[in-house]
C-alpha positions in Angstrom: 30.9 6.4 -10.5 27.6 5.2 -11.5 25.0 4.5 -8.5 24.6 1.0 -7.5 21.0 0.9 -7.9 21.5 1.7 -11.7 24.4 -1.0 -11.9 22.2 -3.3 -10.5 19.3 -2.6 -12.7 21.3 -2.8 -15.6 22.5 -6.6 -14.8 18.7 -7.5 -14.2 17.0 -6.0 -17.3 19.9 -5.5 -19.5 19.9 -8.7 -21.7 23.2 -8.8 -23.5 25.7 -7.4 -20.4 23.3 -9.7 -18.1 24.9 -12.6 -19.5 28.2 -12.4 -17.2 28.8 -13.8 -14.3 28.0 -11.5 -11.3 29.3 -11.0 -7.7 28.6 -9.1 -5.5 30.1 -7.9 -2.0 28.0 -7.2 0.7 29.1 -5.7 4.4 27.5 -8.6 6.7 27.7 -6.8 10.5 27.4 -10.1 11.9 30.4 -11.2 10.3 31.7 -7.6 10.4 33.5 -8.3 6.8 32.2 -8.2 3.0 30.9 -11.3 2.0 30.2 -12.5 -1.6 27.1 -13.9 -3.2 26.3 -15.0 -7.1 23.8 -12.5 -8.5 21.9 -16.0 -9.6 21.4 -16.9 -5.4 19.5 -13.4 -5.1 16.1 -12.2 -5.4 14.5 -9.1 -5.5 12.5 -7.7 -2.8 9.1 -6.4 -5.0 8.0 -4.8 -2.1 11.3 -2.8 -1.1 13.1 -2.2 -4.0 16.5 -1.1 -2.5 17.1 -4.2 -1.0 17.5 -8.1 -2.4 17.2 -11.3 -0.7 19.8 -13.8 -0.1 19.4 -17.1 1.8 22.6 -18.4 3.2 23.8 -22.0 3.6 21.6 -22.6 6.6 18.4 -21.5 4.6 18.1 -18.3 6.4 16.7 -15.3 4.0 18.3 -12.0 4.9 17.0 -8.8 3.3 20.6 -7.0 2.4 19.9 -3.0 1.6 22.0 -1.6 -1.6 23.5 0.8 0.6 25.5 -2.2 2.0 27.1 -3.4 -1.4 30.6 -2.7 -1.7 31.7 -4.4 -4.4 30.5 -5.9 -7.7 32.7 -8.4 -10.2 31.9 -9.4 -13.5 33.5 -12.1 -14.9 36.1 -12.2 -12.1 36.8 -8.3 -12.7 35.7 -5.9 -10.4 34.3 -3.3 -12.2 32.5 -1.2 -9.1 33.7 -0.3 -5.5 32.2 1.6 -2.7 34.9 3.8 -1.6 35.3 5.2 2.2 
């Protein structure tokens, strides 16, 4: 399975398979589950590159490590999974 930083990478700088529509599943330990975010509501931490930004529906930014994606969808399709 490819490594998610390199799956990630590719939806940012790869133009033509960028074009889908991304999820992604994160673990939240507050909410001890996998949430889901659009790849459009995150940025990209320049300064710590193995983690992206996400502000939730109070407007609170939480830095979310790559270690805790577990899942990625395009189109509706997952096409990664953390397993274990």
């Amino acid at each position: 399975m490819i490594p998610i930083h390199q799956l990630l990478s590719r939806i940012r700088w790869d133009e033509e398979y960028g074009k889908s529509r991304f999820r992604i599943g994160y673990w939240d330990r507050v909410e001890g589950k996998v949430l889901r975010a659009d790849m459009s509501d995150i940025t990209w931490d320049a300064e710590n590159p193995a983690f992206f930004d996400l502000v939730d529906e109070e407007g609170a930014c939480h830095s979310i490590p790559f270690h805790r994606v577990r899942e990625v969808w395009r189109d509706g399709i997952l096409i990664w999974a953390r397993t274990g």
